[in-house]
PDB file with one MODEL, atoms N, CA, C and O in Angstrom:
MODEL        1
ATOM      1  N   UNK A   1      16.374 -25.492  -9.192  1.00  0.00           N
ATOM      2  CA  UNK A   1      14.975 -25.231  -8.933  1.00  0.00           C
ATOM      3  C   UNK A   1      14.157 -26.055  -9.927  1.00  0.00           C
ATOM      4  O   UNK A   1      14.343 -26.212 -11.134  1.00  0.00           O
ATOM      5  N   UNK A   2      13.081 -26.608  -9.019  1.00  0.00           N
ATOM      6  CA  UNK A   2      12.337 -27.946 -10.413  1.00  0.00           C
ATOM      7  C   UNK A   2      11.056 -26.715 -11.066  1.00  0.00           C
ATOM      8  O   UNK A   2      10.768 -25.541 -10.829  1.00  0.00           O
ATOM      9  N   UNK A   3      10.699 -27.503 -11.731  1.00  0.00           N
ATOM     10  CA  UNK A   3       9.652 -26.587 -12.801  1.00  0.00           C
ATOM     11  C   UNK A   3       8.822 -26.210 -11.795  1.00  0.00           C
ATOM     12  O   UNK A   3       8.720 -24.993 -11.637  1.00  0.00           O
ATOM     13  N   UNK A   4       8.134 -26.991 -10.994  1.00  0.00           N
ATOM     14  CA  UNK A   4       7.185 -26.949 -10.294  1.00  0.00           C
ATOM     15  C   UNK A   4       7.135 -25.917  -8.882  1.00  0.00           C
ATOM     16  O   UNK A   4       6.136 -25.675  -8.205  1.00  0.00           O
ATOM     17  N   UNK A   5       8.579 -25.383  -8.668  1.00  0.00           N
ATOM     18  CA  UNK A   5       9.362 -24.250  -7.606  1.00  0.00           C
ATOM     19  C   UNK A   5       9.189 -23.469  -9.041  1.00  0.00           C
ATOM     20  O   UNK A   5       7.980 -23.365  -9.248  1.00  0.00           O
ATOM     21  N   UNK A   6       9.839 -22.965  -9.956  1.00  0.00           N
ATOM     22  CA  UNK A   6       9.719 -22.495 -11.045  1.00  0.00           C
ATOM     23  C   UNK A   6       8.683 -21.613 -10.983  1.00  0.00           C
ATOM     24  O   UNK A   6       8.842 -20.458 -10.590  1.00  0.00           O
ATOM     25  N   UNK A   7       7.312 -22.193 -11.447  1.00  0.00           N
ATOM     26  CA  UNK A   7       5.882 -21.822 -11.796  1.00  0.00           C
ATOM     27  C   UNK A   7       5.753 -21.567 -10.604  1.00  0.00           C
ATOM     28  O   UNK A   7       5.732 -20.337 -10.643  1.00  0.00           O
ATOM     29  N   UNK A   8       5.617 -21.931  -9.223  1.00  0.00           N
ATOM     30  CA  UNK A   8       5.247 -20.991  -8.775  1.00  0.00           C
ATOM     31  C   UNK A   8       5.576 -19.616  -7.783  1.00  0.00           C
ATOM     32  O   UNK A   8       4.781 -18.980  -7.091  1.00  0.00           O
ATOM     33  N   UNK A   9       7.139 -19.392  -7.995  1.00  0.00           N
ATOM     34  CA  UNK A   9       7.556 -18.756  -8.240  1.00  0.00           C
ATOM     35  C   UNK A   9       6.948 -17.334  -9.157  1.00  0.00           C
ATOM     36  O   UNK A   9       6.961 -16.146  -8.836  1.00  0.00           O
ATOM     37  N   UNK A  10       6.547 -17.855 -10.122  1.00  0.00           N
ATOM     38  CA  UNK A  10       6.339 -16.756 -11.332  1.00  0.00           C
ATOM     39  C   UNK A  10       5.203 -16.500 -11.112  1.00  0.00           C
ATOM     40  O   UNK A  10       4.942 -15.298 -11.157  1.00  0.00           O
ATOM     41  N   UNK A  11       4.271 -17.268 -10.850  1.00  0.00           N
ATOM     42  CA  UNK A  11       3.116 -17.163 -10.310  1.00  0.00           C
ATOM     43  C   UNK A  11       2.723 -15.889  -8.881  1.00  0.00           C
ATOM     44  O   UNK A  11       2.002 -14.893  -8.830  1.00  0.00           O
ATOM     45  N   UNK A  12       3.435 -16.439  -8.097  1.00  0.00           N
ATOM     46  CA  UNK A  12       3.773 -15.519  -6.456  1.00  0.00           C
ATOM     47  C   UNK A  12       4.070 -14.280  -7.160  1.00  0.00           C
ATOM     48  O   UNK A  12       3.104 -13.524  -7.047  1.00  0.00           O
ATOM     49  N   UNK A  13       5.257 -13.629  -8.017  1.00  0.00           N
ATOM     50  CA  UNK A  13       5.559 -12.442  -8.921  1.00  0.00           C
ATOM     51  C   UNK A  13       4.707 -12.208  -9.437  1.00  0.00           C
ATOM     52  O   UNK A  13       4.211 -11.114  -9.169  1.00  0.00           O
ATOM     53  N   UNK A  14       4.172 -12.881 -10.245  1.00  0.00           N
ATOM     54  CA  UNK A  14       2.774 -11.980 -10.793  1.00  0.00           C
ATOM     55  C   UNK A  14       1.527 -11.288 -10.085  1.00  0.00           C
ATOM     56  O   UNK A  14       1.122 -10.128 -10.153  1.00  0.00           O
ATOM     57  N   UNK A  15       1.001 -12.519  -9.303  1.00  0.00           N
ATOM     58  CA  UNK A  15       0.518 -12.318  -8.068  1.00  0.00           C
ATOM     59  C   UNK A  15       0.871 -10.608  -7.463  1.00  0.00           C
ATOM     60  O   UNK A  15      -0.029  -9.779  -7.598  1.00  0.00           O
ATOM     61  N   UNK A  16       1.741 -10.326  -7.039  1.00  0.00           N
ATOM     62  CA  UNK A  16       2.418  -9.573  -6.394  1.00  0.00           C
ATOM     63  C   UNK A  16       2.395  -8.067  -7.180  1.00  0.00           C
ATOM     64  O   UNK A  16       2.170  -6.987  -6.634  1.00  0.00           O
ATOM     65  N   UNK A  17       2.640  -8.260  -8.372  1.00  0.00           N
ATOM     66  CA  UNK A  17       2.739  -7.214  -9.328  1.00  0.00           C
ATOM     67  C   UNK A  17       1.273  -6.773  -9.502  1.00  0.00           C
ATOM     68  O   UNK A  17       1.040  -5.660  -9.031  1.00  0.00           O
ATOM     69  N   UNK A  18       0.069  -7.511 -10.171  1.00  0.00           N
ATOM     70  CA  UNK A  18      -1.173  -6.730  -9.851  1.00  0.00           C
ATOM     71  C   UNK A  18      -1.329  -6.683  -8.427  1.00  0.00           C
ATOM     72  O   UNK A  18      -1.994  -5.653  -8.528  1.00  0.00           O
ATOM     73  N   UNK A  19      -1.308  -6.885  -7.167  1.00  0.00           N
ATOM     74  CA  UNK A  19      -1.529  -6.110  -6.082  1.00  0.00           C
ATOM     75  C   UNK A  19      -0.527  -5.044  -5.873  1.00  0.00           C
ATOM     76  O   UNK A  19      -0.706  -4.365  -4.862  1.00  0.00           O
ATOM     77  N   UNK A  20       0.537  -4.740  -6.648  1.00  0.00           N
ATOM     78  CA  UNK A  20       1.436  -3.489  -6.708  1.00  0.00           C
ATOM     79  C   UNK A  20       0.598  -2.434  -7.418  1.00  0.00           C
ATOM     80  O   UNK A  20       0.320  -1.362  -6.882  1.00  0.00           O
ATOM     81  N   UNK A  21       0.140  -2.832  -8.841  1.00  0.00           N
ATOM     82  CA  UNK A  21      -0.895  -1.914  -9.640  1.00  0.00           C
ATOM     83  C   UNK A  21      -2.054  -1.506  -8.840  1.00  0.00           C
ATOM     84  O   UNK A  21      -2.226  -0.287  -8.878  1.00  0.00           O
ATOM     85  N   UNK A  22      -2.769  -2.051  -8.239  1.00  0.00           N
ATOM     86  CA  UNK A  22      -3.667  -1.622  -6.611  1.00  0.00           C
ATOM     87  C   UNK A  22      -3.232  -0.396  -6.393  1.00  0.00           C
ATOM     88  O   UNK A  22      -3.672   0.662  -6.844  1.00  0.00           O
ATOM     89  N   UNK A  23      -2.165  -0.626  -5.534  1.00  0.00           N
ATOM     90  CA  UNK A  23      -2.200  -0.040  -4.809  1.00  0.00           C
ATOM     91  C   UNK A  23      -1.248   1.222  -5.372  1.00  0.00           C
ATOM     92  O   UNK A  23      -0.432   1.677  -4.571  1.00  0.00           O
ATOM     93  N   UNK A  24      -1.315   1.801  -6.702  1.00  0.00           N
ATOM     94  CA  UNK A  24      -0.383   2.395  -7.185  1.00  0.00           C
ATOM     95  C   UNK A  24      -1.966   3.371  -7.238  1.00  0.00           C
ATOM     96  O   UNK A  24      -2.078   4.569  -6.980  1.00  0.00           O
ATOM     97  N   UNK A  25      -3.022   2.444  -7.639  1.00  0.00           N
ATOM     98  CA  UNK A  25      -4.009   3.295  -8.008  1.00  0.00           C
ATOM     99  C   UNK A  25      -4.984   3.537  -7.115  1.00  0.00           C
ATOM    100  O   UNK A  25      -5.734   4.488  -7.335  1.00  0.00           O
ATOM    101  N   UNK A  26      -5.156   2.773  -5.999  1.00  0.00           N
ATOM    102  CA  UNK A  26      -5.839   3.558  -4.823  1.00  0.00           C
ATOM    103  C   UNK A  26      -4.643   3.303  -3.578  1.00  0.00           C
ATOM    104  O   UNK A  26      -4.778   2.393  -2.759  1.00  0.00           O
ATOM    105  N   UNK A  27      -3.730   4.031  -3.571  1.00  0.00           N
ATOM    106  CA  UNK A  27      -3.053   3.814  -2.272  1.00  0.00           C
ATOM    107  C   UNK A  27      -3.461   4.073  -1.083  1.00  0.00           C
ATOM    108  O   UNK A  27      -2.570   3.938  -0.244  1.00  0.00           O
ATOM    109  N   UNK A  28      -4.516   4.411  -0.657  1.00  0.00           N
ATOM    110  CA  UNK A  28      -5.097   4.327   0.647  1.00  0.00           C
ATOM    111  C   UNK A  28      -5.309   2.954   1.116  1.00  0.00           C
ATOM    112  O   UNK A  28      -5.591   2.803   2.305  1.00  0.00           O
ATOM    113  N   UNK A  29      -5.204   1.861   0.298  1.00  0.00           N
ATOM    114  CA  UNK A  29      -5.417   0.347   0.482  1.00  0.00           C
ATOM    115  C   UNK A  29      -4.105   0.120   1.855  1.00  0.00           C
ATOM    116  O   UNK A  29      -4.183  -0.510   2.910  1.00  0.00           O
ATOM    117  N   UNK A  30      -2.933   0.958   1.246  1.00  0.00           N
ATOM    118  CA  UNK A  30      -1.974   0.601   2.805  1.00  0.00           C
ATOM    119  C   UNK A  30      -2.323   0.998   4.045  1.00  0.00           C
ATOM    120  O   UNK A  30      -2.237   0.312   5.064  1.00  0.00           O
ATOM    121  N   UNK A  31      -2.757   2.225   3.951  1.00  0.00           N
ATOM    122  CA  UNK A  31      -2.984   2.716   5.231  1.00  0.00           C
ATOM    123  C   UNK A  31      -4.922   2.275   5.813  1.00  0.00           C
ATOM    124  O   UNK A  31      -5.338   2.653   6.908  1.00  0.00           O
ATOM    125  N   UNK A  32      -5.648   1.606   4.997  1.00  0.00           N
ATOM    126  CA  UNK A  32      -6.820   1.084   5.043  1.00  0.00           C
ATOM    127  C   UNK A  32      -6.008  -0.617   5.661  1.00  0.00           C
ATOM    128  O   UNK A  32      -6.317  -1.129   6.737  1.00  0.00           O
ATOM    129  N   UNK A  33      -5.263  -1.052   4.954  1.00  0.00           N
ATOM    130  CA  UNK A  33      -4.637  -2.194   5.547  1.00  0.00           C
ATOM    131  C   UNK A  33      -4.280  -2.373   6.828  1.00  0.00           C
ATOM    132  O   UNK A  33      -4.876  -3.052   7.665  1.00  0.00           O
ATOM    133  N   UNK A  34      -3.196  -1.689   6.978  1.00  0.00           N
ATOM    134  CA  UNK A  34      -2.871  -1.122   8.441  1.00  0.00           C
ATOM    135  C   UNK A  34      -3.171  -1.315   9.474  1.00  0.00           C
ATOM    136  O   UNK A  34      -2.843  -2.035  10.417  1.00  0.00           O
ATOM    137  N   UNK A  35      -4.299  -0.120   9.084  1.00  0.00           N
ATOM    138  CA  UNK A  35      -5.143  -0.024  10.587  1.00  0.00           C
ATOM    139  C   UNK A  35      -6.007  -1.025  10.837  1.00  0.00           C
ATOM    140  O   UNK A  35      -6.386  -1.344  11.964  1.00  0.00           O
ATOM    141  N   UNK A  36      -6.351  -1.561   9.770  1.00  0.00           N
ATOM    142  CA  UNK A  36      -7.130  -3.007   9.897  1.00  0.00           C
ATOM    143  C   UNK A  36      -6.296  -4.052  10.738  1.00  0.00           C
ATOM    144  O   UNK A  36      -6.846  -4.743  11.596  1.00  0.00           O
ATOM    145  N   UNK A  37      -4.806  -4.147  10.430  1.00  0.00           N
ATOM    146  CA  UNK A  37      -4.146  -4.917  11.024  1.00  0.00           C
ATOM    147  C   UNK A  37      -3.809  -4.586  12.227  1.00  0.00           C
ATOM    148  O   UNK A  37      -3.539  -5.503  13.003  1.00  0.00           O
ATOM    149  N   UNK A  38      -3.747  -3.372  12.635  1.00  0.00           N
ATOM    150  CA  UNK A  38      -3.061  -3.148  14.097  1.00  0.00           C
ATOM    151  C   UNK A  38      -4.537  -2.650  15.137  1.00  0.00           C
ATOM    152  O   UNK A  38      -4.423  -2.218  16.284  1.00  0.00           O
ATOM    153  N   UNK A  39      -5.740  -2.822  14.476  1.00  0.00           N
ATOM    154  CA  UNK A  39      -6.739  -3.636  15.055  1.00  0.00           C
ATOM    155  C   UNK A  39      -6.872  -5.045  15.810  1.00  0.00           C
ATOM    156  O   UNK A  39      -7.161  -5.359  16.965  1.00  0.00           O
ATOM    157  N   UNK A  40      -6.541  -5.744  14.668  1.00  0.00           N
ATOM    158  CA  UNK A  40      -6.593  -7.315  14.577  1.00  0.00           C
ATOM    159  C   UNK A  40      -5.513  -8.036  15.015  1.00  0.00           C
ATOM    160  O   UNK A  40      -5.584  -9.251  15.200  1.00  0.00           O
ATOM    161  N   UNK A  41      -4.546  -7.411  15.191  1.00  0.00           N
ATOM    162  CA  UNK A  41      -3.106  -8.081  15.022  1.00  0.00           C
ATOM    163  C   UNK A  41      -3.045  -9.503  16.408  1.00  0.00           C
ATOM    164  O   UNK A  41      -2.689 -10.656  16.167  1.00  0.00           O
ATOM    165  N   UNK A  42      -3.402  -9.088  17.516  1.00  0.00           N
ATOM    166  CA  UNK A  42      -3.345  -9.883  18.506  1.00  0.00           C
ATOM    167  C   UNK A  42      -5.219 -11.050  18.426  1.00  0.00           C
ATOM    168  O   UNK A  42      -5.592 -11.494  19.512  1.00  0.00           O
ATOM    169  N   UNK A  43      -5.800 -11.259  17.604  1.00  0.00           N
ATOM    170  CA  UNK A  43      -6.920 -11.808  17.906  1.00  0.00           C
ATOM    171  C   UNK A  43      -6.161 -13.207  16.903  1.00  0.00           C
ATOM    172  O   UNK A  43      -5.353 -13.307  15.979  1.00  0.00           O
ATOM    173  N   UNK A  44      -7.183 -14.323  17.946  1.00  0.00           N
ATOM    174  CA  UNK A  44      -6.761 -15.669  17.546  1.00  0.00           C
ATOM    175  C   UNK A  44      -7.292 -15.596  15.941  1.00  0.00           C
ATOM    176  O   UNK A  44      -8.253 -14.992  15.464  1.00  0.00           O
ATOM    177  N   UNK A  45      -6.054 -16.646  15.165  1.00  0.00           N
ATOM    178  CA  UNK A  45      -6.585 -16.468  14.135  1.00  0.00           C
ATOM    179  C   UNK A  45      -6.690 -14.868  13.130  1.00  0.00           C
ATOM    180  O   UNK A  45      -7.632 -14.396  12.492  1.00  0.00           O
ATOM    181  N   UNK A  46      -5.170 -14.329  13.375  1.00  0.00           N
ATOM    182  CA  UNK A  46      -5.294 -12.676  12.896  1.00  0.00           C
ATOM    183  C   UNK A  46      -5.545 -12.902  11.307  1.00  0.00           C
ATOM    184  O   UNK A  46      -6.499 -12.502  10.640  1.00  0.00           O
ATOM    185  N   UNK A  47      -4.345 -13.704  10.867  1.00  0.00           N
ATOM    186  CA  UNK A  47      -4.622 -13.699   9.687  1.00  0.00           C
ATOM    187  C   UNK A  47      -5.473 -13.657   8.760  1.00  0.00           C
ATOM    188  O   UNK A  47      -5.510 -12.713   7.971  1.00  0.00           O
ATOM    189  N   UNK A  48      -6.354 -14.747   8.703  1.00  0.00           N
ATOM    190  CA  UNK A  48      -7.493 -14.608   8.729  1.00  0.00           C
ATOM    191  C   UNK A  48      -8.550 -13.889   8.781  1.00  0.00           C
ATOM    192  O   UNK A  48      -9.275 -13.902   7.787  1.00  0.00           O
ATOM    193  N   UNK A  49      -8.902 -13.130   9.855  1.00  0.00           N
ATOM    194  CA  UNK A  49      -9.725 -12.196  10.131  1.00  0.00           C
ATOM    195  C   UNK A  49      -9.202 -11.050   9.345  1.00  0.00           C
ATOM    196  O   UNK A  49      -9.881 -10.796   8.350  1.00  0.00           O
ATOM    197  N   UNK A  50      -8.088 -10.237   9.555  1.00  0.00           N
ATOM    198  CA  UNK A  50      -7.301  -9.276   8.821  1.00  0.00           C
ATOM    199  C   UNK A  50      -7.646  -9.404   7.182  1.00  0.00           C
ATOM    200  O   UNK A  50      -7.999  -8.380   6.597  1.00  0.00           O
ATOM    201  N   UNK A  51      -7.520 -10.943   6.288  1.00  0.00           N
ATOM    202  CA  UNK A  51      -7.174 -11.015   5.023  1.00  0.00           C
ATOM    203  C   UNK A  51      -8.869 -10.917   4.834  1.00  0.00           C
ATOM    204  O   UNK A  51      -9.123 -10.421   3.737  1.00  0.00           O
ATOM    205  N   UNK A  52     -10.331 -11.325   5.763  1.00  0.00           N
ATOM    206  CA  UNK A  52     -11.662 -11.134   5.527  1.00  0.00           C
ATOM    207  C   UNK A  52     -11.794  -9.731   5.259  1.00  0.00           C
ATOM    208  O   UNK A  52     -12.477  -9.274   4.343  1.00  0.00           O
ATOM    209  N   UNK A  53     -10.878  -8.810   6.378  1.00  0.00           N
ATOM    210  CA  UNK A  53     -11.663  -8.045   6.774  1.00  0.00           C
ATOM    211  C   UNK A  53     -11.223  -6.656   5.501  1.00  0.00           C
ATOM    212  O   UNK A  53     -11.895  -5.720   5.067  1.00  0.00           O
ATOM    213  N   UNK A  54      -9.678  -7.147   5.209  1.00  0.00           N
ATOM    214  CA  UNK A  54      -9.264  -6.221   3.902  1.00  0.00           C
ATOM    215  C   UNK A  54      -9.917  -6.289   2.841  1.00  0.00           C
ATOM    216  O   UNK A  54     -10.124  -5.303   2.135  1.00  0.00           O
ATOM    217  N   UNK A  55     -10.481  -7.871   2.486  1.00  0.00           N
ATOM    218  CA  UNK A  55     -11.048  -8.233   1.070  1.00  0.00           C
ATOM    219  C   UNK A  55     -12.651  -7.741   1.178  1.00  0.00           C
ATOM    220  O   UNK A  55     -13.237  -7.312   0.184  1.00  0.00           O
ATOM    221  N   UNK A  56     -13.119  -7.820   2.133  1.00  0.00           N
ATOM    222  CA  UNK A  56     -14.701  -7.083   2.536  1.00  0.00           C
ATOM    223  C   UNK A  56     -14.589  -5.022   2.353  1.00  0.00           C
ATOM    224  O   UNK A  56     -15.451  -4.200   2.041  1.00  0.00           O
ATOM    225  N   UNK A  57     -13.120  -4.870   2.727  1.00  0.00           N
ATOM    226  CA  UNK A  57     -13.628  -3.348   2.519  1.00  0.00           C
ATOM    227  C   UNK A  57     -12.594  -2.741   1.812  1.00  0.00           C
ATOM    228  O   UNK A  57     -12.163  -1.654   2.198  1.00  0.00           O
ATOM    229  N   UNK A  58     -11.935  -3.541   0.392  1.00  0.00           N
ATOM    230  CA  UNK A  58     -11.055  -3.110  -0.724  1.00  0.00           C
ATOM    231  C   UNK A  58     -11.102  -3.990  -1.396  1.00  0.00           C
ATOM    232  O   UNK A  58     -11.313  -5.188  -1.201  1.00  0.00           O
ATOM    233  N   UNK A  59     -10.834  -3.217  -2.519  1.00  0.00           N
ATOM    234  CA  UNK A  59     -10.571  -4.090  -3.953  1.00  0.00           C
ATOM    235  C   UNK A  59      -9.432  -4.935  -3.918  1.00  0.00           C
ATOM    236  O   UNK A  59      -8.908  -5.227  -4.994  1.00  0.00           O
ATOM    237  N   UNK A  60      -8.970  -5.368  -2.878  1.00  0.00           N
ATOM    238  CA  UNK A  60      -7.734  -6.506  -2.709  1.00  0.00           C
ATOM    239  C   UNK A  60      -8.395  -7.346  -1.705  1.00  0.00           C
ATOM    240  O   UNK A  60      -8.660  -7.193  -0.512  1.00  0.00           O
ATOM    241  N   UNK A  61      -8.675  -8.777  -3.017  1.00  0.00           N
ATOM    242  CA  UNK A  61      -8.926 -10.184  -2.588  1.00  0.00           C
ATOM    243  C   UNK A  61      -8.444 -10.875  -2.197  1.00  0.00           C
ATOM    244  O   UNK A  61      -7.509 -11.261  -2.898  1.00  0.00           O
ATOM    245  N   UNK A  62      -8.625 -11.615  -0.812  1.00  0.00           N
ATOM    246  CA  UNK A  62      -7.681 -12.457  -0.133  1.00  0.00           C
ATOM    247  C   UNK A  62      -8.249 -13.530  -0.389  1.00  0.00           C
ATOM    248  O   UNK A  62      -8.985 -13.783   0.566  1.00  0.00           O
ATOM    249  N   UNK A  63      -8.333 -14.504  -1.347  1.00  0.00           N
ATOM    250  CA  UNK A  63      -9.340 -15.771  -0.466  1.00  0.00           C
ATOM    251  C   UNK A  63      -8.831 -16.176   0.601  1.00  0.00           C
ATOM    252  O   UNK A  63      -7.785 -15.838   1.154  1.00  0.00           O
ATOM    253  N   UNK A  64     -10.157 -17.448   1.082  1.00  0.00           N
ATOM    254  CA  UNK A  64      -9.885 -17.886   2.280  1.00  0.00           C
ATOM    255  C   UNK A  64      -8.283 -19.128   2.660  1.00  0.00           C
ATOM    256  O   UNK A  64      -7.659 -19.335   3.701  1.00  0.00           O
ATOM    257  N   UNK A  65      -8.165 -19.584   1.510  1.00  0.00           N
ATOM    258  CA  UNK A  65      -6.949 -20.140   1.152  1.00  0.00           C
ATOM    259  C   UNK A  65      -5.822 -19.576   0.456  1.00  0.00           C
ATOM    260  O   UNK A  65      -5.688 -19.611  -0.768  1.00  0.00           O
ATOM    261  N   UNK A  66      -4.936 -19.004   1.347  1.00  0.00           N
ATOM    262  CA  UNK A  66      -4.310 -17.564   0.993  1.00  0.00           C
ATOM    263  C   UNK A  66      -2.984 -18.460   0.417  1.00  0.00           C
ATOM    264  O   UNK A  66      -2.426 -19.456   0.877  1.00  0.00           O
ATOM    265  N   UNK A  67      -2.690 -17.497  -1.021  1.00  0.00           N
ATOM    266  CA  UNK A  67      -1.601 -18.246  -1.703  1.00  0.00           C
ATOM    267  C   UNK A  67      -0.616 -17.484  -1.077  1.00  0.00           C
ATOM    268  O   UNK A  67      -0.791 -16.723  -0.126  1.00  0.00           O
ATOM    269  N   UNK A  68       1.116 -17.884  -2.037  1.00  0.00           N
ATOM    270  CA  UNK A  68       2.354 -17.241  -1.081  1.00  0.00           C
ATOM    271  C   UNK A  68       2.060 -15.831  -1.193  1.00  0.00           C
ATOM    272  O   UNK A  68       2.052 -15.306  -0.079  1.00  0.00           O
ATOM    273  N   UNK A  69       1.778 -14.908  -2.282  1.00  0.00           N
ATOM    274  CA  UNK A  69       1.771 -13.796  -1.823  1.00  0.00           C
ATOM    275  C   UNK A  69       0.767 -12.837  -0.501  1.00  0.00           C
ATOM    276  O   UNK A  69       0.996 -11.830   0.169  1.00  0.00           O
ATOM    277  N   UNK A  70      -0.346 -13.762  -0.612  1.00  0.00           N
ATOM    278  CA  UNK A  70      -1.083 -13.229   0.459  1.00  0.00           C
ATOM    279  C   UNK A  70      -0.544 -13.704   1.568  1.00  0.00           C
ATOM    280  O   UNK A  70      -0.971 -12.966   2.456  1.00  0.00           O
ATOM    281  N   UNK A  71      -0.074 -14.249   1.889  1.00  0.00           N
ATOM    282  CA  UNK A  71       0.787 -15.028   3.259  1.00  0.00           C
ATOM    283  C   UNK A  71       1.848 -13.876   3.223  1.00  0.00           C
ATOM    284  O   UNK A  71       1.827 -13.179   4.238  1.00  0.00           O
ATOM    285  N   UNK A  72       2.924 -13.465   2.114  1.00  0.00           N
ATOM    286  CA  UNK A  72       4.171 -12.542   2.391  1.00  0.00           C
ATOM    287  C   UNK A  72       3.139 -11.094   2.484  1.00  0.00           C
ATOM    288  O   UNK A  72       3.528 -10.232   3.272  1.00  0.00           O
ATOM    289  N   UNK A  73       1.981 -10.847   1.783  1.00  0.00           N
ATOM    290  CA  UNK A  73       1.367  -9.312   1.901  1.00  0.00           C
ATOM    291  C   UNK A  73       0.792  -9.244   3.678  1.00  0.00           C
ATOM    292  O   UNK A  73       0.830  -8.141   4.225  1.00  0.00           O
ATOM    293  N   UNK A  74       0.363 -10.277   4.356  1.00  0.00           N
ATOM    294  CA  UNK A  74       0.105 -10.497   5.836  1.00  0.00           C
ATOM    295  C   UNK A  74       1.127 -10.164   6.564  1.00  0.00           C
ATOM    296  O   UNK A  74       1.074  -9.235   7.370  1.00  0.00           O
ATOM    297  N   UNK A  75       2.387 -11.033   6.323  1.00  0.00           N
ATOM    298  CA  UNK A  75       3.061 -10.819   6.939  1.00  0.00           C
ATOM    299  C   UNK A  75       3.706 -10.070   6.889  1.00  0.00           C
ATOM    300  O   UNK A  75       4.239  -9.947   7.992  1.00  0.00           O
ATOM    301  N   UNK A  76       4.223  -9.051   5.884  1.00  0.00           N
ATOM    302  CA  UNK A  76       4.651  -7.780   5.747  1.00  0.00           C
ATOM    303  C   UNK A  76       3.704  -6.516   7.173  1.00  0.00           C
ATOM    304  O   UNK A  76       3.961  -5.666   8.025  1.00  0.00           O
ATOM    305  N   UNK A  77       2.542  -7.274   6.526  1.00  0.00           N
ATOM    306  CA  UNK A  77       1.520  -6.184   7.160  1.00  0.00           C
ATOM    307  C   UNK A  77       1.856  -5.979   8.713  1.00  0.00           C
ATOM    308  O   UNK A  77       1.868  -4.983   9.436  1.00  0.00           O
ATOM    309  N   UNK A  78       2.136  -7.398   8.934  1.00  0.00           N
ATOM    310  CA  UNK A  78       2.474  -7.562  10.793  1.00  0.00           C
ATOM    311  C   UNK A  78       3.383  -7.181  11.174  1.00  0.00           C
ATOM    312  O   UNK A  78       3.369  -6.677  12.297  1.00  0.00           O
ATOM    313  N   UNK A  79       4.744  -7.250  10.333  1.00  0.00           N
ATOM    314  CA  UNK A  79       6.137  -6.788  10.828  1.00  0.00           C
ATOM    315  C   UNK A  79       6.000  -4.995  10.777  1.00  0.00           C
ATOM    316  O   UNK A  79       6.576  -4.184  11.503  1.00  0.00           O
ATOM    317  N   UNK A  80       5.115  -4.760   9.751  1.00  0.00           N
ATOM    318  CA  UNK A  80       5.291  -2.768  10.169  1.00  0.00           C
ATOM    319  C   UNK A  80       4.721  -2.863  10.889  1.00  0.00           C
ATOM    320  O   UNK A  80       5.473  -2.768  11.859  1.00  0.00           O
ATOM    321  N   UNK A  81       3.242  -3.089  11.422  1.00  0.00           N
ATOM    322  CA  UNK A  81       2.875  -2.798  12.589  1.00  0.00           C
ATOM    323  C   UNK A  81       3.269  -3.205  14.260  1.00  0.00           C
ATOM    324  O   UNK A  81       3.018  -2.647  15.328  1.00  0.00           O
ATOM    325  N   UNK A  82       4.050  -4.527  13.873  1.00  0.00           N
ATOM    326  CA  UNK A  82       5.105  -4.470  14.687  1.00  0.00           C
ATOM    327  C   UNK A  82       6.560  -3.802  15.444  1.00  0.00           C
ATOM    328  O   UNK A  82       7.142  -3.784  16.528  1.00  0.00           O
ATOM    329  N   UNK A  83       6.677  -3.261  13.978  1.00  0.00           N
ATOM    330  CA  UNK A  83       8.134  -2.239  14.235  1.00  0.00           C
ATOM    331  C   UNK A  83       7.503  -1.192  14.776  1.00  0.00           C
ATOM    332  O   UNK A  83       7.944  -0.780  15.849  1.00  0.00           O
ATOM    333  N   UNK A  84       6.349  -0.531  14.179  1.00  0.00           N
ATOM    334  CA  UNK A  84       5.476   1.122  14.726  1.00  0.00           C
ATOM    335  C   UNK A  84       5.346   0.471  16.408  1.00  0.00           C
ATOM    336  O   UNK A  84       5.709   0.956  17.480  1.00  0.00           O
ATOM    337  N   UNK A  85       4.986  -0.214  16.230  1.00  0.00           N
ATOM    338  CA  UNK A  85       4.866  -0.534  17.957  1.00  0.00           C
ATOM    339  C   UNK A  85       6.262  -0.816  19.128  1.00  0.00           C
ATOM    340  O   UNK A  85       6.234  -0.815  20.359  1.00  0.00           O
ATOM    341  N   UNK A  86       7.200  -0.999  18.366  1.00  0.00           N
ATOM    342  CA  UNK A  86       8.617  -1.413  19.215  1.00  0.00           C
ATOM    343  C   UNK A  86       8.606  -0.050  19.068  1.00  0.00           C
ATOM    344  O   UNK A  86       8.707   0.468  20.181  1.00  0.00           O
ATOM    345  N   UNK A  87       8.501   1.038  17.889  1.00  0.00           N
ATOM    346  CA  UNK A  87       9.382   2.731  18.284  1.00  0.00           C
ATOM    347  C   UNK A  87       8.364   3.170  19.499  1.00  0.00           C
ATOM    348  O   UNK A  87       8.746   4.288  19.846  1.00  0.00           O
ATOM    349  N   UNK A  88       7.234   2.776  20.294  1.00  0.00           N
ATOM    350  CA  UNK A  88       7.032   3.458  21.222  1.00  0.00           C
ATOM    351  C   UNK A  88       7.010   2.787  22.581  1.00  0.00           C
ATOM    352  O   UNK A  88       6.803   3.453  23.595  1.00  0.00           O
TER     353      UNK A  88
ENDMDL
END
């Protein structure tokens, strides 16, 4: 792994770890997430709209140029609301 996989690597982990502290301290951010996503999930451009629409109504900032963890916190977001939707 070169320095440059390295850093940001450690970076993405850190990243990751204060949006863990979030949501340790207002955990309604998941289920505020959520439903935001299984709103949005099928509109062109979900991502996007989803990462506006979380950072407009919680203390978890997406910018508009979403680094790796906001890309893996999206896509996490899509696969549960994907699986809740295959159990019915």
């Amino acid at each position: 792994m070169s320095n440059l996989e390295l850093r940001k690597s450690q970076r993405t982990i850190e990243e990751l770890r204060g949006f863990l502290k979030k949501i340790f301290v207002e955990p309604d951010i998941i289920s505020h997430s959520l439903a935001i996503t299984r709103e949005l999930i099928d509109e062109d451009n979900a991502d996007a709209i989803i990462a506006q629409k979380i950072a407009a109504t919680t203390n978890v900032k997406i910018p508009a140029e979403h680094s790796d963890a906001d890309q893996l916190f999206l896509q996490v977001l899509r696969e549960v609301v994907r699986d809740e939707n295959a159990m019915y």
